[in-house]
C-alpha positions in Angstrom: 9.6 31.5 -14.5 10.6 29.0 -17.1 13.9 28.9 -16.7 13.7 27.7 -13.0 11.5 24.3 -14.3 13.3 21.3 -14.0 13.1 18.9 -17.1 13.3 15.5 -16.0 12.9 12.2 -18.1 11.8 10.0 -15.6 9.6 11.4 -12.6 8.8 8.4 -9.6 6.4 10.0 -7.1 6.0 8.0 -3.9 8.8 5.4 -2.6 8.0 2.3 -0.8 8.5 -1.5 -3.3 6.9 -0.1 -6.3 9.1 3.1 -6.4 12.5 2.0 -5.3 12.0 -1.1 -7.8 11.1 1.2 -10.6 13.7 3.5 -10.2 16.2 0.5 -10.1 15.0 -0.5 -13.6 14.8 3.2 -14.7 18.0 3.7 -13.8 19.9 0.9 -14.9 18.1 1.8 -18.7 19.9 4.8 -18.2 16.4 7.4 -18.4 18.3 9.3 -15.0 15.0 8.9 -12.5 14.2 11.7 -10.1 12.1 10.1 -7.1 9.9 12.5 -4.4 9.6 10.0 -1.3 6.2 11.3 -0.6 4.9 12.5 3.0 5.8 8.1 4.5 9.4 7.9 2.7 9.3 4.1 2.5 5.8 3.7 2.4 3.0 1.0 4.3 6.3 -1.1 5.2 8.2 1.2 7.4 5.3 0.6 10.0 5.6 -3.4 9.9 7.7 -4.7 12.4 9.0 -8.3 10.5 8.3 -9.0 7.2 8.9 -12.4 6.5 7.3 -13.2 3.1 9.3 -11.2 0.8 11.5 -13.7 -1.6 15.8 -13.3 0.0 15.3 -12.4 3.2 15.4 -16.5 5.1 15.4 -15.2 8.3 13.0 -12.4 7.2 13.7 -8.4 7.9 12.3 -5.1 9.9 10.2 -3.3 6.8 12.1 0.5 7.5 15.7 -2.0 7.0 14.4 -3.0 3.9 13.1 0.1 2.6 16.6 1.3 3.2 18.1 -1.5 1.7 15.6 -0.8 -1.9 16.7 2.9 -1.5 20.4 1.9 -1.3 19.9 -0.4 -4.5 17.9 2.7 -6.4 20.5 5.3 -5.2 23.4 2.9 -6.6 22.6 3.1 -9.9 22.1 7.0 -9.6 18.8 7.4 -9.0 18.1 11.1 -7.5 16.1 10.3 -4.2 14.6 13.4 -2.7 12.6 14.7 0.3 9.3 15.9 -0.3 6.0 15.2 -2.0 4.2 16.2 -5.1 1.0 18.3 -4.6 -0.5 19.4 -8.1 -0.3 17.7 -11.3 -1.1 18.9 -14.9 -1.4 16.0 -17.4 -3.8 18.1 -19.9 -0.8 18.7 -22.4 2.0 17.1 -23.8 3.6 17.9 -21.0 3.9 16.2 -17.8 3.6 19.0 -15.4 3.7 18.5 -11.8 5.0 20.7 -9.0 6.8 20.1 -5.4 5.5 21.4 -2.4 2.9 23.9 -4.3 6.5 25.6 -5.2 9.0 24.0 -7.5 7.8 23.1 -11.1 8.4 20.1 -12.6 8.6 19.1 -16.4 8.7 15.2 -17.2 9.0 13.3 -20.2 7.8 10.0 -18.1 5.9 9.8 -15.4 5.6 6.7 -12.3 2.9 6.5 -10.3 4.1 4.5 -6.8 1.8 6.8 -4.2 0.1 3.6 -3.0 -2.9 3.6 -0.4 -2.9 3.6 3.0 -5.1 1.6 5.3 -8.4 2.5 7.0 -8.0 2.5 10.9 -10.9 3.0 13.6 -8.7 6.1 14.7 -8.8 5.3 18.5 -5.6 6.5 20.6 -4.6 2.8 21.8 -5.2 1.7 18.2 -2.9 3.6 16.9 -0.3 3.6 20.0 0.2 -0.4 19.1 0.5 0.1 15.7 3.4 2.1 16.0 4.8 0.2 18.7 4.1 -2.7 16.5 2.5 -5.0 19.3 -0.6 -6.2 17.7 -2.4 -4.1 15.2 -2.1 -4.6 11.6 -4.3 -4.2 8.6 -3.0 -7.1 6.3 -3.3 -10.7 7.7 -1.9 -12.4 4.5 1.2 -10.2 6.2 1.3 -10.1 10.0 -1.4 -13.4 10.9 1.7 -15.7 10.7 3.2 -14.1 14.3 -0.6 -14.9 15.7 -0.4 -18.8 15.3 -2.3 -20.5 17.7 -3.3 -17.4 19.7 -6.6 -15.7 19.8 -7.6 -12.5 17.7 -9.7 -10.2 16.7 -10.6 -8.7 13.2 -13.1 -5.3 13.0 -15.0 -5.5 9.1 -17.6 -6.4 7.8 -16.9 -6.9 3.6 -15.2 -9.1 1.0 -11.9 -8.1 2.4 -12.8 -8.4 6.2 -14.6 -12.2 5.6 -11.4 -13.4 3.2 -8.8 -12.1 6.3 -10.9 -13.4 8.9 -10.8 -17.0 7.1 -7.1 -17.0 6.1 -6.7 -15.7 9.6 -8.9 -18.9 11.1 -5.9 -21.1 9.3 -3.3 -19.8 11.4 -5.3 -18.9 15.0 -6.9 -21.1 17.5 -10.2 -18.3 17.8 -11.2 -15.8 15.2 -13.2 -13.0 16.7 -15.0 -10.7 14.2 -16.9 -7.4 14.8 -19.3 -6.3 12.8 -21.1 -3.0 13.2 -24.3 -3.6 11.9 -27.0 -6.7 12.5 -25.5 -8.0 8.6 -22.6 -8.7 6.4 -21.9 -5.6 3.9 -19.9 -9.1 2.2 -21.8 -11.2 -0.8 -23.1 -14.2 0.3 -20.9 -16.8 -0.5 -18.1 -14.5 1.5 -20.5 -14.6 4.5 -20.8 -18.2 4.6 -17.4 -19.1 4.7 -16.9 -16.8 7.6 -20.3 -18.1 9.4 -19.3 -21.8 8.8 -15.7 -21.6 9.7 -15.7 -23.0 13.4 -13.3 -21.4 15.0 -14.7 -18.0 13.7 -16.7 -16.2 16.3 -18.9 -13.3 15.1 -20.5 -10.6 17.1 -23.1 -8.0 15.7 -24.0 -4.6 16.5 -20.5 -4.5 18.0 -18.0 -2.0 17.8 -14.3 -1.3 19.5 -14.0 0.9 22.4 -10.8 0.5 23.7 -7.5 -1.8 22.0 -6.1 -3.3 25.7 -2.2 -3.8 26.0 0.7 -3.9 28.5 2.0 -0.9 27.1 4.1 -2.8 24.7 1.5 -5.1 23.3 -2.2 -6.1 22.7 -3.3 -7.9 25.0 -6.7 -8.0 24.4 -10.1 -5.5 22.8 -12.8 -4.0 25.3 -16.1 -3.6 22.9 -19.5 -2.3 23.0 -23.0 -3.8 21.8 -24.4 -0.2 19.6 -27.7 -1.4 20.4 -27.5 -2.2 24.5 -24.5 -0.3 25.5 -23.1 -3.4 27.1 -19.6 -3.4 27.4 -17.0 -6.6 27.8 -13.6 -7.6 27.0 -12.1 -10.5 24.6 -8.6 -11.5 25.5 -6.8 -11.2 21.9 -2.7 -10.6 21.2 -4.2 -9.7 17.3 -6.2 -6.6 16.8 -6.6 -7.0 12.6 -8.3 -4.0 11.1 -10.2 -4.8 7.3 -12.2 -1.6 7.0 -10.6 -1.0 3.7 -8.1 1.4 2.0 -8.0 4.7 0.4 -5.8 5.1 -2.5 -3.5 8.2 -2.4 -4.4 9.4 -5.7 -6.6 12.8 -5.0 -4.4 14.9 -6.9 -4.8 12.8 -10.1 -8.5 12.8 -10.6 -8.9 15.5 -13.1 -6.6 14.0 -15.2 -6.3 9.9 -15.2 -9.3 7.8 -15.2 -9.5 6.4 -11.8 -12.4 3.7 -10.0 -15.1 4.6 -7.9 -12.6 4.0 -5.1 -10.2 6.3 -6.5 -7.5 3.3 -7.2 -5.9 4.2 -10.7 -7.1 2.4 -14.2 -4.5 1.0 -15.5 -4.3 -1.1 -19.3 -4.9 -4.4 -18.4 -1.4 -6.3 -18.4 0.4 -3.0 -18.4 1.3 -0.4 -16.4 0.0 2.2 -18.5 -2.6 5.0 -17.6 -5.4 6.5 -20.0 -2.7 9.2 -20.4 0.5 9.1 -22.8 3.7 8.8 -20.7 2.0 8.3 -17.4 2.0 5.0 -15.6 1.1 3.6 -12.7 2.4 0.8 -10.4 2.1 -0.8 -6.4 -1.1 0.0 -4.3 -2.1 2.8 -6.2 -3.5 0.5 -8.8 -3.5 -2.8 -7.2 -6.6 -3.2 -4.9 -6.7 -7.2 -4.7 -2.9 -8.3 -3.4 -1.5 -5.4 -2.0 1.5 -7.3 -1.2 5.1 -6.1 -1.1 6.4 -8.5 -4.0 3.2 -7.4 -6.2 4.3 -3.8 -6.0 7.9 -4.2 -6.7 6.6 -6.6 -9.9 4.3 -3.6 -11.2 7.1 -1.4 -10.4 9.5 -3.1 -12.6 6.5 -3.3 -15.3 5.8 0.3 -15.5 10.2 1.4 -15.6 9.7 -1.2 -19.2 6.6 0.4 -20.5 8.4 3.9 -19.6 11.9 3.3 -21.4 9.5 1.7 -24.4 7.0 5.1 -24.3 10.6 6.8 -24.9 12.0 5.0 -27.1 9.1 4.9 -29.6 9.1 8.9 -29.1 12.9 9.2 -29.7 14.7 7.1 -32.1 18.3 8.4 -29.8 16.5 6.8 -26.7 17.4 3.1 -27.2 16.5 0.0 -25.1 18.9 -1.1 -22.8 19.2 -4.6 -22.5 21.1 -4.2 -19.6 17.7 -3.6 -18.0 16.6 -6.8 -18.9 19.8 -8.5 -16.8 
């Protein structure tokens, strides 16, 4: 029934860097954001242990303390952080119709993008026991390869991605293992060679993950399997990296924003803005090249600016704030 819709001026759906830093800005400009934490309140980082290359933190920080430490920020200014997630959408009018939990509708004058995109894992048990425990499994080396300095890793892939981790990863570590399922690179060429003539980068084909090995706190090391002889053996590792890609969490967009063949969002180059009016984008949902923590909270910041412009070019009452510039 209409009168039970909510009319919102700034809707954030999804938390994490990009959400918590956009509602900061939305807030402080006075639009009175309403943010839906999603199904991972917090986002990629709330599973990453340390995070020691986000600018202020000298001695680094746990990812859940500083997802908490964002929300506090977003919530001081008034921002109106809730549980839940958003799970249809309606962009075909002017507008911005979105509902909560297949229940409560939504109507928004803005809308912010922050769902990211999560990380493609093998899916084995003692994969994904590590992870959470934090003891060795990641899927970002520019974020977690630092703690492997000097020891021995491996990395599963086989693309662009996989060959750029495993050499930024051959920096920091004394040995490099890489699996690769088939008898070839999926990477170009150029991406191959490095990996091929980096020395301390071994590479095994036809070879897959069976089991990740541990102490029950952390990785000790990966059994694997040769897909063409069934031969099985074990590499001593305290790294398990995992640069299979990522799938955007953007599903419930398609019909309406104009998204790559990946499904990451299109956004207007140098702007946060989406091929729809009022709807923008910012973080992982978008970003499929840095996926970093400070990107996410830079595009979050850009798309709480292009929002309070979008509203104040609708409504001459709406003006900038240039406290949100401070």
């Amino acid at each position: 029934m209409a009168e039970n819709i909510e009319k919102v001026k700034c809707l954030i759906i999804g938390s994490g860097p990009a959400g918590y830093t956009a509602a900061i800005y939305a807030a402080r400009a006075n639009m009175k954001p309403v943010l839906y934490q999603g199904s991972q309140p917090g986002g990629q980082l709330t599973t990453t242990n340390e995070v020691e290359n986000f600018p202020g933190y000298p001695d680094g920080v746990t990812g859940p303390e500083m997802m908490m430490q964002l929300q506090a920020q977003a919530q001081r200014f008034e921002t109106d952080v809730r549980d839940g997630w958003i799970t249809k959408v309606d962009f075909s009018g002017p507008l911005h119709k979105v509902w909560v939990n297949d229940t409560k509708e939504i109507h928004a004058d803005t809308i912010i993008i922050s769902t990211g995109a999560s990380a493609k894992y093998l899916g084995l048990d003692s994969e994904q026991k590590y992870l959470k425990l934090g003891g060795g499994v990641s899927a970002c080396a520019v974020c977690d390869g630092f703690f492997y300095r000097n020891q021995e890793v491996v990395i599963v892939g086989a693309g662009d991605s996989a060959c750029e981790e495993a050499h930024y990863l051959s920096k920091l570590c004394k040995k490099v293992t890489m699996l690769v399922r088939r008898d070839e690179f999926r990477a170009s060429k150029i991406m191959a060679a490095r990996v091929k003539n980096t020395e301390n980068i071994e590479i095994l084909y036809n070879t897959e993950t069976d089991e990740v090995l541990g102490d029950g706190q952390v990785v000790t090391g990966v059994r694997v399997f040769n897909n063409k002889t069934g031969e099985k053996h074990e590499i001593p590792a305290t790294g398990f990296f995992v640069a299979i890609g990522h799938k955007p969490n953007t599903d419930i967009f398609k019909d309406y924003l104009d998204l790559d063949e990946t499904g990451y969002i299109i956004n207007v180059p140098g702007t946060s803005k989406t091929n729809v009016e009022g709807v923008f984008v910012s973080g992982d949902a978008a970003d499929h090249v840095y996926r970093q923590a400070v990107t996410a909270a830079g595009t979050g910041c850009m798309a709480a600016l292009d929002a309070e412009r979008y509203l104040a070019a609708k409504d001459s009452t709406f003006e900038v704030s240039t406290s949100t510039y401070n």
